[in-house]
N, CA, C and O of each residue as an XYZ file, in Angstrom:
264
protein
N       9.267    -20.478     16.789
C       8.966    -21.425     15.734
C       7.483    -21.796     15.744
O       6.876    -21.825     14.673
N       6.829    -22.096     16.962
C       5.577    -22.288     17.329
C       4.243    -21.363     16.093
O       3.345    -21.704     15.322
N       4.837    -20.186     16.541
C       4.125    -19.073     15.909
C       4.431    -18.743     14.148
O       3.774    -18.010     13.410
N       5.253    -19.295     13.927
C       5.545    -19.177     12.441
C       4.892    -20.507     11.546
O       4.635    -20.477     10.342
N       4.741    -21.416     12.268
C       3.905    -22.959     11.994
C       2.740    -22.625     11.740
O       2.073    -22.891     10.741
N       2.376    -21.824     12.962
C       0.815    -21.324     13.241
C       0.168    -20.418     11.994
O      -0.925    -20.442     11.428
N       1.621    -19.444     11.808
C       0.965    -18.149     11.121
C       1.003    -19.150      9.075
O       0.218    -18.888      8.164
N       2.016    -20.066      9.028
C       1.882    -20.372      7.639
C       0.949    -21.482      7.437
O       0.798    -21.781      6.252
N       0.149    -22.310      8.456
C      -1.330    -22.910      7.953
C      -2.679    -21.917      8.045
O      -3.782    -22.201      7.580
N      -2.374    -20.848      8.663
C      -3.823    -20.354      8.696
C      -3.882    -19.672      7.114
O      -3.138    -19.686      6.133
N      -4.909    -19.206      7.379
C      -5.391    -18.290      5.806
C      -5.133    -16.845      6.720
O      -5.422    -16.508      7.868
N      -4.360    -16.122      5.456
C      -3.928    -14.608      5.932
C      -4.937    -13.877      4.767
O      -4.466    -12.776      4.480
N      -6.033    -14.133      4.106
C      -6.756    -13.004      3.607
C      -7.705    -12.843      4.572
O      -8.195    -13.788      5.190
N      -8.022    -11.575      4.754
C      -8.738    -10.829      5.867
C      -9.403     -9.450      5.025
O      -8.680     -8.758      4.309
N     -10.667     -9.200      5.189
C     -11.587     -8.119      4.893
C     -11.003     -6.912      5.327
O     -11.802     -5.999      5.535
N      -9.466     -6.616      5.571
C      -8.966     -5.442      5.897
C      -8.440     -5.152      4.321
O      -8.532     -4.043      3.795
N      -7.799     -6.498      3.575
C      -7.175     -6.634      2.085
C      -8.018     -6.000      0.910
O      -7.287     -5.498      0.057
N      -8.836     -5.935      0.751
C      -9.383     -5.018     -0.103
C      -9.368     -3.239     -0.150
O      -9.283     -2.438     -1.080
N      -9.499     -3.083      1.395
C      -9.228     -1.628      1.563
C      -7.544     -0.942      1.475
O      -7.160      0.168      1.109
N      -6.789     -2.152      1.987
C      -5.563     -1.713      1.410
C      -5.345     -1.785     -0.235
O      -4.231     -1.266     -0.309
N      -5.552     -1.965     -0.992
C      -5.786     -1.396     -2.291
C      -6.608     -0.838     -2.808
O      -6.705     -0.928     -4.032
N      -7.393     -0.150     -2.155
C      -8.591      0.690     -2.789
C      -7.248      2.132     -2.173
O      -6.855      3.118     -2.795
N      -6.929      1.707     -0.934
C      -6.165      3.075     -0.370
C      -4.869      3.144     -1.288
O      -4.702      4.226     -1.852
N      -3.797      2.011     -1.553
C      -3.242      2.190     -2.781
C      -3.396      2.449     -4.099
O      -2.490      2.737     -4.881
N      -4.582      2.342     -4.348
C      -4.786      3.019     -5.609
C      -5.064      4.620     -5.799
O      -4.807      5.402     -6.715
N      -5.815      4.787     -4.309
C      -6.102      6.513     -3.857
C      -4.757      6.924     -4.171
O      -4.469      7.468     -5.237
N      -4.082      6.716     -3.420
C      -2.803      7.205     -3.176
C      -1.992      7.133     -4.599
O      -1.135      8.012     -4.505
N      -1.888      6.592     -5.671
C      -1.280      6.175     -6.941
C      -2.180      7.407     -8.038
O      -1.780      7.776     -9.142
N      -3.471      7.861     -7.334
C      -3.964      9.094     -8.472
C      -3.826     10.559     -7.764
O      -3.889     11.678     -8.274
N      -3.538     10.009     -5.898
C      -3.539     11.993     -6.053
C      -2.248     12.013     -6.133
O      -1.643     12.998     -5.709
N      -1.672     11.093     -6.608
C       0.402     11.016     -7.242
C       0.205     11.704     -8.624
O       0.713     12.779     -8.945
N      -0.387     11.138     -9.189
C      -0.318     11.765    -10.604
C      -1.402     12.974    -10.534
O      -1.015     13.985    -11.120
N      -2.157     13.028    -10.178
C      -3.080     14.855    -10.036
C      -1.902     15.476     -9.301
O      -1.744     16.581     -9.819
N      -0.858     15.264     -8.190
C      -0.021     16.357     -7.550
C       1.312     16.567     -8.912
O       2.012     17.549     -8.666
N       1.642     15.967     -9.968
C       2.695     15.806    -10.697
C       1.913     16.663    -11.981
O       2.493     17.433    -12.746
N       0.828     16.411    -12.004
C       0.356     16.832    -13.194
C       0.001     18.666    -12.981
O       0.130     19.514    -13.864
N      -0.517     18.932    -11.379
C      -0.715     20.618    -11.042
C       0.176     21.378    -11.578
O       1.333     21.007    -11.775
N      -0.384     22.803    -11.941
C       0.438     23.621    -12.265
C       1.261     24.178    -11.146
O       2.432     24.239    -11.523
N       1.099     24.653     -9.788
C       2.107     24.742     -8.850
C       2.289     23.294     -7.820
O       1.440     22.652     -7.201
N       3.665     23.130     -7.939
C       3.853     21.694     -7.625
C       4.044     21.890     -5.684
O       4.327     22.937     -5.102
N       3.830     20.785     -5.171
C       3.923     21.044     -3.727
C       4.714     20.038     -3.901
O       4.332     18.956     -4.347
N       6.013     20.329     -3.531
C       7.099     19.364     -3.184
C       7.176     18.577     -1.901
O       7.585     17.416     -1.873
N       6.781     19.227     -0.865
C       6.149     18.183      0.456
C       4.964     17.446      0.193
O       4.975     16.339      0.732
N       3.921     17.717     -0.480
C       2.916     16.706     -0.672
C       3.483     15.350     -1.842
O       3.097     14.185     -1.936
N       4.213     15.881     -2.375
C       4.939     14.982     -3.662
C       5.383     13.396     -3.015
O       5.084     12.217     -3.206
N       6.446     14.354     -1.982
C       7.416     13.202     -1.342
C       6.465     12.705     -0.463
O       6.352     11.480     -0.431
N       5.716     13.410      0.297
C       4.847     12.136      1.317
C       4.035     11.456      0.478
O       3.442     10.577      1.102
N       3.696     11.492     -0.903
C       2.992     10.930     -1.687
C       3.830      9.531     -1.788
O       3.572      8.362     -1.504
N       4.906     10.184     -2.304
C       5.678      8.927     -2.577
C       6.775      7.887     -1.568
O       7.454      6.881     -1.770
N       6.555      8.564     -0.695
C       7.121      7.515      0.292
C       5.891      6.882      0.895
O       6.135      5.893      1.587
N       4.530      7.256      0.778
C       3.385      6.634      1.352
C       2.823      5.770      0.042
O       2.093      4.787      0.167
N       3.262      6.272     -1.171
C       2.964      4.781     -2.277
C       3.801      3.576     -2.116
O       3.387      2.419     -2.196
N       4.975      3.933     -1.888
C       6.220      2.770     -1.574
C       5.871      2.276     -0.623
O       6.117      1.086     -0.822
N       5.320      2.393      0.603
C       5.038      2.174      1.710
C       3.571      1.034      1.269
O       3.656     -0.186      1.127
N       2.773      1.567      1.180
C       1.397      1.077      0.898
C       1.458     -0.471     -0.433
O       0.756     -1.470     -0.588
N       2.719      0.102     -1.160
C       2.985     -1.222     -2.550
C       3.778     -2.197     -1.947
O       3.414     -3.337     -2.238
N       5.157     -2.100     -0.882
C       5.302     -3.474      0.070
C       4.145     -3.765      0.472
O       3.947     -4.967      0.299
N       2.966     -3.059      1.092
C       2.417     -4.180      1.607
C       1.242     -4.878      1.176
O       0.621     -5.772      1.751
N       1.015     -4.266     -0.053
C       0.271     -5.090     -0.987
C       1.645     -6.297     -1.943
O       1.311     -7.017     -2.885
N       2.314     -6.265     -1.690
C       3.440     -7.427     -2.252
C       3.518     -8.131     -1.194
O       3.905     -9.207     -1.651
N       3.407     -8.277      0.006
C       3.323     -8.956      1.383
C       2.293     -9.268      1.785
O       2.254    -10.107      2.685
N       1.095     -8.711      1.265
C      -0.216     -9.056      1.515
C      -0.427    -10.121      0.426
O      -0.768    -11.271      0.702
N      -0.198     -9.666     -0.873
C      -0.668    -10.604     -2.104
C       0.359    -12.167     -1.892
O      -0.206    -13.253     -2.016
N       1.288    -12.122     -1.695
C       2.687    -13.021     -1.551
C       2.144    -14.027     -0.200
O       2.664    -15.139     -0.113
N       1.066    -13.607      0.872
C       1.013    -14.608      1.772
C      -0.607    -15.472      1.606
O      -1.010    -16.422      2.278
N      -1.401    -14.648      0.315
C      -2.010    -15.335      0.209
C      -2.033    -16.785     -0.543
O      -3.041    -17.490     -0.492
């Protein structure tokens, strides 16, 4: 409980928060350049998209605790 007191008065924006959406947005165009190629790489597809899903919780967890 100590630590949850602690963690909801401090300020959680941190100079790491900007680069996680510069990297979610990377990740959101080589999604659409790999969908849009004429030969499709179906392993780059899915790690695309389980690493956008991945990267968009935590910009909803990042944005949500500021």
């Amino acid at each position: 409980m100590l630590f949850a007191e602690e963690a909801a008065q401090a300020s959680s924006f941190s100079g790491f928060d900007p680069f996680v959406i510069i990297f979610t947005i990377l990740i959101a165009i080589g999604l659409v350049r790999l969908f849009a190629a004429k030969r499709k790489n179906v392993f780059a597809i899915a790690f695309a998209l389980v690493s956008l899903v991945v990267f968009l919780f935590m910009d909803f967890v990042m944005i949500k605790g500021w």
